[in-house]
C-alpha positions as CSV (number, residue, x, y, z in Angstrom):
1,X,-30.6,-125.4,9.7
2,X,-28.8,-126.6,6.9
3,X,-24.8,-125.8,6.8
4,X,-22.6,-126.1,3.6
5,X,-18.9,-126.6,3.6
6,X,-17.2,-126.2,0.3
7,X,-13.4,-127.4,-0.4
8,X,-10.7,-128.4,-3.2
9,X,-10.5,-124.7,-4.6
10,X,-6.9,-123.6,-5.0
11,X,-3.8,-122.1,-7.5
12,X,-4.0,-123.8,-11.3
13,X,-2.3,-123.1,-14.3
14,X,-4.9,-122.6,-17.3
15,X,-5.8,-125.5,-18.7
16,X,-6.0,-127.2,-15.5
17,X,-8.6,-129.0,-13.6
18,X,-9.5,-129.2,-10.0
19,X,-13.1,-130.8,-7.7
20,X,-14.8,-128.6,-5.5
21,X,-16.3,-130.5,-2.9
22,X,-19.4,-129.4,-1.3
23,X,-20.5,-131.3,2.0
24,X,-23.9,-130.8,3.3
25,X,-25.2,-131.0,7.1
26,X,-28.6,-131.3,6.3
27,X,-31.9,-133.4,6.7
28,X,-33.2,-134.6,3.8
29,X,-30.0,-133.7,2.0
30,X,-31.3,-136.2,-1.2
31,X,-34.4,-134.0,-1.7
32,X,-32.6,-131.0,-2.5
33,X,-31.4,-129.4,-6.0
34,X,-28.2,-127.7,-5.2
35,X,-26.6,-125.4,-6.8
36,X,-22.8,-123.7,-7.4
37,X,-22.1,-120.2,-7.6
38,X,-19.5,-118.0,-8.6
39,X,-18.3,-114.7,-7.5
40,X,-15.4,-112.9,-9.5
41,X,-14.0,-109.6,-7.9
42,X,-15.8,-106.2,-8.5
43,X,-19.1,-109.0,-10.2
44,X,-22.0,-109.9,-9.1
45,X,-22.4,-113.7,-8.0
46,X,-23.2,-116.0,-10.9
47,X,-24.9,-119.7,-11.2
48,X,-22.4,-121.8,-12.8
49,X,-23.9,-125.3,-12.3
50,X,-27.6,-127.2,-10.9
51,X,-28.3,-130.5,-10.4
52,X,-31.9,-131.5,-9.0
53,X,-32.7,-134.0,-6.6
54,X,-33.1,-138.1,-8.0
55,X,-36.9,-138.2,-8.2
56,X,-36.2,-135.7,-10.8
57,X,-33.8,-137.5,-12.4
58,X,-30.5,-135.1,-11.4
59,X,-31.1,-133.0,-14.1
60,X,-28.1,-130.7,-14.5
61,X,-28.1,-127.5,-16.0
62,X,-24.9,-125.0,-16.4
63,X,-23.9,-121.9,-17.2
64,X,-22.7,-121.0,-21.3
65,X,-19.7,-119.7,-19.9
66,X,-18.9,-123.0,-18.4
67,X,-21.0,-125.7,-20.6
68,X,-18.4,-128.4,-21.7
69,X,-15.9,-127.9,-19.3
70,X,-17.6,-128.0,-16.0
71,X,-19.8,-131.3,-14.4
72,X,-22.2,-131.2,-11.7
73,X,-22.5,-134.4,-10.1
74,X,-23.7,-135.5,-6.4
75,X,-23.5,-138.1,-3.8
76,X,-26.9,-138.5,-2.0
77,X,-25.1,-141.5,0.9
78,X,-22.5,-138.8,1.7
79,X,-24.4,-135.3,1.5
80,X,-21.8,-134.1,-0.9
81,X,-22.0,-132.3,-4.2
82,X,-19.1,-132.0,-6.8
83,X,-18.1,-129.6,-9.3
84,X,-15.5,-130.9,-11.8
85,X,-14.0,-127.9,-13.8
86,X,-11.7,-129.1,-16.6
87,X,-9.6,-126.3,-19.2
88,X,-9.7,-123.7,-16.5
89,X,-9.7,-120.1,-17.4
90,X,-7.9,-117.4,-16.3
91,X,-11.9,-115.9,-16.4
92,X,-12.9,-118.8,-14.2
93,X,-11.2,-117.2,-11.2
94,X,-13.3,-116.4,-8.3
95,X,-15.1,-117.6,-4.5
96,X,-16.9,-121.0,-5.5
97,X,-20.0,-121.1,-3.2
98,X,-22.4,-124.1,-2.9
99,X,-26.0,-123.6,-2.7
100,X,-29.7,-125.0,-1.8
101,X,-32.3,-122.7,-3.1
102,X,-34.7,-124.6,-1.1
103,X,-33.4,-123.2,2.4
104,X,-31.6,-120.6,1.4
105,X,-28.4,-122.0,2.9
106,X,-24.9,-121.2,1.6
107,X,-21.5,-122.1,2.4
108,X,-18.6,-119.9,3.1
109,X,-16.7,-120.3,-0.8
110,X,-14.0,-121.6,-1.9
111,X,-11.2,-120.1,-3.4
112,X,-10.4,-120.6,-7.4
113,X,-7.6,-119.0,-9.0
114,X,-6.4,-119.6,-12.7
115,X,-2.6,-118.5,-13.4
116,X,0.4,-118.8,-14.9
């Protein structure tokens, strides 16, 4: 059974930028897509970011709210999946969770809060 370990969510000012770091215990990790979600308080959880596997070419796809500020990217030798969020918003604020759709498996969240 796959297990998902997010990190590198934290305080920023807006405008900021900080990694989340997914890790992945997981066979065939490099087959997977993977995803990231988001879930603000009192909202329902929302996709932010996907990347598919290599043998289809780690296509990424994101959220409007997030296009041009936010970068998908993933490490197949380590089992690890990145999101890069640049120009944080206070509206960005929320539990960061790492996803593959295949399995169903989620991590616990990370924590993302943008404030002065």
């Amino acid at each position: 059974q796959a297990q998902l370990v997010e990190s590198g969510g934290g305080l920023v000012e807006p405008g900021g930028s900080l990694r989340l770091t997914c890790t992945a215990s997981a066979s065939f990790f490099s087959l997977y897509n993977m995803r990231w979600y988001r879930q603000a308080p009192e909202k329902q959880r929302e996709l932010v970011a996907s990347i598919s596997n290599e043998r289809t070419g780690r296509t990424t796809e994101y959220a409007d709210s997030v296009m041009g500020r936010f970068f998908i990217s993933r490490d197949d030798a380590k089992n690890t999946v990145y999101l890069r969020m640049n120009n944080l918003k206070p509206e960005d604020t929320a539990v960061y969770f790492c996803n593959i759709p295949a399995v169903d498996a989620w991590g616990k969240g990370t924590l993302v809060a943008v404030s002065s």
